[in-house]
C-alpha positions, 0 to 999 in steps of 0.5 A: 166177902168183907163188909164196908161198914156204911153198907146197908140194906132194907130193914122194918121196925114193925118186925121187931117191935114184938121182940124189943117190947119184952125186953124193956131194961129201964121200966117204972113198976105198975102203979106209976100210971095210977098214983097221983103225984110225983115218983122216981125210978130206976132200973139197971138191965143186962142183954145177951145177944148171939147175932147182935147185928143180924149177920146173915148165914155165911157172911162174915161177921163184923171184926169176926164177932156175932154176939155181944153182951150189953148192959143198961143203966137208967132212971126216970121220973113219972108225975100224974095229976088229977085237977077236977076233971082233968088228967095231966101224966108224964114221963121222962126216962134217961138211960145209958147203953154199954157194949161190951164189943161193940163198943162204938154202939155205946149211946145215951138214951131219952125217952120223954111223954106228956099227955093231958085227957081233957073233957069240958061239961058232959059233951066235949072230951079228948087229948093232947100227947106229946113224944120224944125218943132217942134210942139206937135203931135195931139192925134187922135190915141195916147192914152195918156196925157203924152206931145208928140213932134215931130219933122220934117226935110225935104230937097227938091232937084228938077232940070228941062230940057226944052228940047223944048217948049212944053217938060219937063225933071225933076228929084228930091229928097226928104228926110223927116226925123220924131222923138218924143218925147215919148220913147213909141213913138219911134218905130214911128222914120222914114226916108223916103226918095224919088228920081222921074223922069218926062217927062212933056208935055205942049201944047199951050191950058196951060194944061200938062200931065206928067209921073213920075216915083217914088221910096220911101225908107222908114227906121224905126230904132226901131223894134216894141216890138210885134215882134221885132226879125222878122219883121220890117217897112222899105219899098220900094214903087214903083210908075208910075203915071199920073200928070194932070193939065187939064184947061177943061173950064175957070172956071173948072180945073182938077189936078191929081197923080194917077196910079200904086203903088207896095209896099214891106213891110215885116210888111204889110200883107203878104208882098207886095201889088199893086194897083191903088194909088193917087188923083184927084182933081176938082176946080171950079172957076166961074166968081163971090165971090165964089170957090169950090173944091172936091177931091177923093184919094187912098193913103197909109198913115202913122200911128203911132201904136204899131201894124201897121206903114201904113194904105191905106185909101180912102177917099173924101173931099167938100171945098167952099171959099166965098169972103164975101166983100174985107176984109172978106173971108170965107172958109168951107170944109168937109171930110171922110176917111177910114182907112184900116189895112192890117190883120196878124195872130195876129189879130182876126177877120181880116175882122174889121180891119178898121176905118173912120174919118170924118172932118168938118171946117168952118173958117172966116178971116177978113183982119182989115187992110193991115197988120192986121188979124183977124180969126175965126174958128169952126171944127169938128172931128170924129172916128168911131173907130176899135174894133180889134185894140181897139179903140172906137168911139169919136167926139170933137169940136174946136173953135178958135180966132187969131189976126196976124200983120205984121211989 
């Protein structure tokens, strides 16, 4: 059947991330991050997509066309600077998205960091961030051509006590604040807004244990236009976990956030849930050119959906680097998730209210110089798709060429 370009459906970031991170066009070489002082860079990229907008299998696509080719043009500016024992670093990167079909989709990107790592005397240390991106929101459960921007404000807050050699007292705050473009998309509009406490223990052996206590305060401003003089997706999360940065051998490192989450949502269900929440994370360094990683989680995710706010998805993930010589590096890494939706009243046959995706991404970069990158990349996604939820099964294939040097 035809689409209506404002229609639109579920959709996740967190299933894309790994994707989207190897397919950076705009990117400051290496040691941007370690020099002290302030550098220019630039970088021009170009994308080929097969399923641009996630069509689903049998649908028909928009205006007859599934695959586009896109190109990005973009530069930036990154200072540090060191002043005693204090560490001030930013970035701010512009970039401009041209759409050889889609032409509508065409935008200006920003993309704008600051951080100061702060520590006074021998005890007192921490950080202050700040975060601003514009960029256009991918389609993966957003079922429209119309262009999509959203923009993300982030401020970080963090200060620790070391109370004694071995002992850490830490406190933060976190406040991320998401808007789009798309009035069908507002209801999407969210704050969330996070406060932690940690006791950390670090003995000699450089492995640590902490325990953080966690509460995050989720406020959506539109009511969704299902139900929109009763429910709404505002949340309060709270979560005791386990942090563990375990060195189990001097090749093997374990790292996790995991333990117990209870999660008030009147739009969720039937209200409230609890359970185990986290990830776990094994790294695998040996003496040589290679690295490998896998990763294990059960977390709650955001989702963008006229019916749903929030999915809880388990999922899995394969990465290996490979140093091919000094210049050449090459990273692959694969991933499966589950998505599940927690069922109400309104949904028929409850028991489907799930999907999964599955990612796959293989990337090689060149360091042609110093200052000079070149990179390559393939990646692949997949939906298996919800059929109470209305959505359907799709794949799509990217492939990317990028150039970035720096000044």
């Amino acid at each position: 059947m035809p689409r209506h370009p404002a229609s639109h459906r579920h959709r996740t970031l967190a299933a894309l991330v790994s994707v989207l991170c190897s397919f950076q066009a705009l990117a400051a070489p290496n040691d941007t991050q370690q020099t002290d002082g302030l550098r220019l860079f630039g970088g021009l990229g170009w994308t080929y997509d097969d399923n641009l907008l996630r069509v689903a299998d049998g649908e028909q696509a928009f205006g007859g066309q599934r695959s586009d080719w896109y190109r990005t043009l973009g530069a930036g500016v990154v200072v540090n600077k060191t002043i005693s024992r204090q560490r001030l670093a930013a970035t701010a990167k512009v970039s401009k998205v041209k759409f050889d079909h889609f032409n509508q989709l065409n935008y200006d990107g920003r993309d704008l960091q600051a951080s100061w790592l702060w520590e006074v005397g021998n005890r007192f240390e921490g950080r202050a961030e700040a975060l601003y991106v514009k960029t256009l929101a991918p389609y993966t459960d957003f079922d429209s051509d119309q262009r999509n921007l959203r923009q993300q404000r982030r401020q970080v807050l963090d200060a620790g006590w070391k109370m004694h050699p071995s002992w850490k007292l830490r406190v933060g705050a976190v406040r991320d604040k998401y808007t789009y473009e798309l009035l069908v998309q507002r209801y999407n509009d969210r704050t969330e807004k996070t406060c932690e406490a940690e006791l950390l223990y670090r003995p000699k052996s450089g492995s640590s244990v902490g325990l953080v206590a966690r509460r995050i305060k989720g406020n959506y401003p539109y009511r969704r236009p299902y139900d929109s003089n009763v429910l709404t997706d505002d949340f309060t999360q709270d979560e005791l976990k386990a942090r563990v940065d375990w060195l189990a051998t001097g090749s093997t490192t374990v790292q996790a956030l995991a333990g117990y989450a209870r999660r008030e949502q009147p739009a969720y269900g039937e209200g409230s849930t609890s359970g185990f929440n986290g990830r776990i994370t094994a790294i695998y360094k040996p003496v040589g050119k290679r690295s490998y990683s896998a990763a294990l989680w059960r977390e709650f995710a955001p989702i963008e959906s006229p019916s749903v706010s929030y999915t809880l998805n388990k999922g899995a993930s394969l990465q290996a680097t490979w140093l091919a010589t000094d210049r050449i590096k090459v990273d692959a890494s694969v991933a499966y998730e589950k998505r599940d939706y927690t069922a109400r009243t309104m949904f028929a046959g409850s028991g489907e209210l799930n999907d999964s995706i599955r990612t796959a991404s293989v990337r090689a970069l060149w360091q042609v110089r110093s200052r000079v990158q070149v990179i390559g990349g393939y990646a692949y996604q997949a939906r298996s798709g919800s059929q109470v939820l209305g959505t359907g099964k799709f794949d799509a294939n990217m492939v990317q060429l990028s150039a970035n040097t720096l000044f």
